[in-house]
Structures are given as structure tokens and as C-alpha cells.
C-alpha positions as CSV (number, residue, x, y, z in Angstrom):
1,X,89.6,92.9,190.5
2,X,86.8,93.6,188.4
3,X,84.8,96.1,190.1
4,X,88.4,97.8,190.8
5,X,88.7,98.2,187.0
6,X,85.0,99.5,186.5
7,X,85.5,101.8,189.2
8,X,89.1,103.3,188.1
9,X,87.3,103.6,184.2
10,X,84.1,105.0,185.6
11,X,86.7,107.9,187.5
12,X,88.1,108.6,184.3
13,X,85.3,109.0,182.6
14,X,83.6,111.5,185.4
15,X,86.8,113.5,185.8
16,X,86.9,113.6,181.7
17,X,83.6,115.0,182.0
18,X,83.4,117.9,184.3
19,X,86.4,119.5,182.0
20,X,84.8,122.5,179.7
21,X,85.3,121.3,176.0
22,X,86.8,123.9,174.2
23,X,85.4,126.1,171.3
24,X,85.8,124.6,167.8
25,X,85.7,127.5,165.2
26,X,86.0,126.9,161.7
27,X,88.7,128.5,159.1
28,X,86.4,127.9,156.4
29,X,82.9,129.7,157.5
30,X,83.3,133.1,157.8
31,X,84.0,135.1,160.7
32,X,80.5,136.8,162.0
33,X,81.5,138.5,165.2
34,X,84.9,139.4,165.1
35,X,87.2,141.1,168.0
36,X,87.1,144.5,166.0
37,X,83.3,144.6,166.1
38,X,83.1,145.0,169.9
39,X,84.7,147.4,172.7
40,X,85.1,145.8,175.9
41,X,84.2,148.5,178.9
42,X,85.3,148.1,182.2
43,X,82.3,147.6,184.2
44,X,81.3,144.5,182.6
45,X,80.1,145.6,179.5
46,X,80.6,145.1,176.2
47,X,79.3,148.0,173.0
48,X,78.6,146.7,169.7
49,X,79.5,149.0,166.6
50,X,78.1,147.1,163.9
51,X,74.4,147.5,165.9
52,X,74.9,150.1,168.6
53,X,73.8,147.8,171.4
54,X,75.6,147.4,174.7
55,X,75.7,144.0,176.5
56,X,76.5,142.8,179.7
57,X,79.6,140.6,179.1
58,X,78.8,137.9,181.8
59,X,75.3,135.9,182.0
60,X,72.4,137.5,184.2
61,X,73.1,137.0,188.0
62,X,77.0,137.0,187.7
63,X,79.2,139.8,188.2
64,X,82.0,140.9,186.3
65,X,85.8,141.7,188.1
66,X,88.0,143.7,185.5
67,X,90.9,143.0,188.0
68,X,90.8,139.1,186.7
69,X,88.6,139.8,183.4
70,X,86.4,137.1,184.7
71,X,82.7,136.7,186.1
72,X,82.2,136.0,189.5
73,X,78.6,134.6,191.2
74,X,75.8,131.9,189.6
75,X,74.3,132.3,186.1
76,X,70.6,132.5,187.0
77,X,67.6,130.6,184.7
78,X,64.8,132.6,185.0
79,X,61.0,131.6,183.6
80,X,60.5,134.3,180.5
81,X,58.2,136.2,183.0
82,X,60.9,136.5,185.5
83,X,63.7,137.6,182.9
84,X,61.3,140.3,181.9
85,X,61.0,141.5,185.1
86,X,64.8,141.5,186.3
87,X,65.4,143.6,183.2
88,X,62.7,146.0,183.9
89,X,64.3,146.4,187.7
90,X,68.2,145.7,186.6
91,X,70.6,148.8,187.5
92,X,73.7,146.4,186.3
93,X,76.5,149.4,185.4
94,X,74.9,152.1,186.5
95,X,72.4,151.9,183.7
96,X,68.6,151.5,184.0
97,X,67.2,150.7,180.9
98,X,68.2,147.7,180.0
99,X,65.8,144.7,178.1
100,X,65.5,141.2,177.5
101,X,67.1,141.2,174.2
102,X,64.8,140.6,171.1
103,X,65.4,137.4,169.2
104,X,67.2,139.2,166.2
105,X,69.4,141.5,168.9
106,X,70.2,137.8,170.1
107,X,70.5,136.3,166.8
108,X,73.2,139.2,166.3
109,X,76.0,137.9,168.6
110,X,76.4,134.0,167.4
111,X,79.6,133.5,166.2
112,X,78.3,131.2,163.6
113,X,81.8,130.0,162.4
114,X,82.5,128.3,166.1
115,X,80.4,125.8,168.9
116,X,80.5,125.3,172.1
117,X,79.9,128.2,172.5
118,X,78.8,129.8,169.2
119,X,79.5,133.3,170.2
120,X,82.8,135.6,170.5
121,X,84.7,134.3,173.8
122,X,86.7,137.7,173.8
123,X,83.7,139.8,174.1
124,X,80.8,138.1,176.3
125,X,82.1,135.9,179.4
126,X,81.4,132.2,181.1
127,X,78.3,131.6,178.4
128,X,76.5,128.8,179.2
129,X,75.9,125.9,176.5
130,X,72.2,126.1,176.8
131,X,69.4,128.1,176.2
132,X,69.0,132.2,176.7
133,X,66.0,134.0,176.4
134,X,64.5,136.2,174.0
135,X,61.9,138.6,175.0
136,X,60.2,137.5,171.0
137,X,57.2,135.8,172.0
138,X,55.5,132.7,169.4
139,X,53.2,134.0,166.9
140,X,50.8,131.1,167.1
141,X,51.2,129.9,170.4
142,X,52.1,132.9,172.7
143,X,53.0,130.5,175.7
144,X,56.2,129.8,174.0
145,X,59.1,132.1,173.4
146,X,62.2,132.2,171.2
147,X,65.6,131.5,172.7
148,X,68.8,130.7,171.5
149,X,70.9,127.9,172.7
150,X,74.5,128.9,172.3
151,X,75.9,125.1,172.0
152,X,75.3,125.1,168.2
153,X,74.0,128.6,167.9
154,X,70.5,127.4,166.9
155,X,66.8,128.9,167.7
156,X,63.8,127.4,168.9
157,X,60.2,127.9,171.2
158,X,60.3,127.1,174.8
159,X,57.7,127.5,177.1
160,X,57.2,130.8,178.8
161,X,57.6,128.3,182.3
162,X,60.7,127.3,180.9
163,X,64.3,128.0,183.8
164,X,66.5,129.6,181.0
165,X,69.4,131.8,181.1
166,X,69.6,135.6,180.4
167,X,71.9,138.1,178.6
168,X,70.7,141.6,179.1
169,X,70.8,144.4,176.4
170,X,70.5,148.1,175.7
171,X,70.2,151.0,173.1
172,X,74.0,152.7,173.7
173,X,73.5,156.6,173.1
């Protein structure tokens, strides 16, 4: 009877767990990337008027389907020398100049009133609570590289050899 009750609470809690917890925004901290800011194209982009930068709206390796406003496929984690590379050869949109994004064009989509994810739901698509690359590389030691984890919307270094995730940007004209 025992083992039946460990079993039956350990199947709660694993069933609990593979649930997505929902973002927690914050009335009191002001808004940083609101709805208004952002223009939601059809092929799976997204433009920024506050900085003139287009985005894809889904993670790197996923596409998007406007008919279900959802992104379809795996995220990818790249090493830094491999998200450099896939932005060099992406055509995602029909453009071909996009870049791995700098860490203050990164820095310039956290939501920094919410979590989990600390970035505007509305605009950019199935973001992963982890890392994402910034093509920004350490000043000191240039085998790291800045990233952003969009769990809590903070920055660190990570190793250049690092499998991190990837949300490509370019200059809109």
C-alpha cells in the first residue's frame, strides 16, 4: 500500500511538472514592451517601432503558421559559432540579412515587468525559459559571450561551446 501511494504522488507530481507555468507580470513595474510597440507580419515576423528592428517571432529552427498563429518544428541550441553562421546563411522570410542580435538589440525585447518568460508573449512566440545568444562577445575573456536567459530576463557570459538558443534580427528599411 505504500509503494502504491509513492507511486500515485510521484504521478502527480511528474504530470504537475510537464505543464508550462504561466507568465507572472507585475501591475506595479512598468510596462517595457507593450502590444502597441510591435506589428505582427504575417510571415513570422515581428517590426519593432521604438528601434526599427524586425524579428523572427518564433525561436531559430521553428517555423511559424499564420493559419494557427503558432510555431511549428524544434527550437535549435546552437554553440555561438554555429548561431553566427546560421544567421550569416538564414533566408527565413525572404530576407537575407539577418544577424545574431547584439546584446543591447536583445536587451531591448525583455518585458521586464513579467517572468517566465520576461518578454511580450503577443509579439515573439513558444520562447524558451533559458538562455539565447548574443552575438556581444566578453571583453576580458573572448571565449565567453553574453546571452540572455528569458526566465527572469537576466544577462550573463557563457562559453562560446555553450548549446544555446537563438532569436534572429535585422535592420527593417
Amino acid at each position: 500500500m505504500r509503494n502504491l501511494s509513492l507511486i500515485t504522488a510521484l504521478t502527480i507530481i511528474a504530470l504537475q511538472s510537464s505543464y508550462a507555468a504561466a507568465q507572472v507580470c507585475y501591475s506595479a513595474v512598468t510596462e517595457t514592451t507593450p502590444d502597441s510597440r510591435f506589428t505582427i507580419n504575417e510571415d513570422g515576423t515581428v517590426s519593432d517601432s521604438e528601434t526599427g528592428l524586425m524579428w523572427q517571432r518564433c525561436t531559430f529552427g521553428q517555423s511559424y503558421d499564420s493559419d494557427t498563429d503558432t510555431c511549428e518544428g524544434t527550437s535549435q541550441q546552437l554553440t555561438w559559432g554555429e548561431a553566427l553562421r546560421g544567421a550569416e546563411n538564414a533566408t527565413f522570410a525572404d530576407y537575407t540579412d539577418w544577424h545574431v542580435p547584439n546584446v543591447k538589440e536583445l536587451a531591448s525585447i525583455l518585458e521586464h515587468s513579467c517572468v517566465q518568460p520576461s518578454i511580450n508573449e503577443t509579439a515573439f512566440l513558444s520562447t524558451k525559459l533559458q538562455n539565447y545568444w548574443s552575438s556581444t562577445s566578453g571583453i576580458s575573456r573572448t571565449d565567453l559571450a553574453w546571452v540572455y536567459q528569458f526566465d527572469k530576463g537576466i544577462n550573463s557570459l557563457h562559453a562560446k561551446t555553450s548549446d544555446v538558443y537563438l532569436r534572429l534580427v535585422r535592420y527593417e528599411k
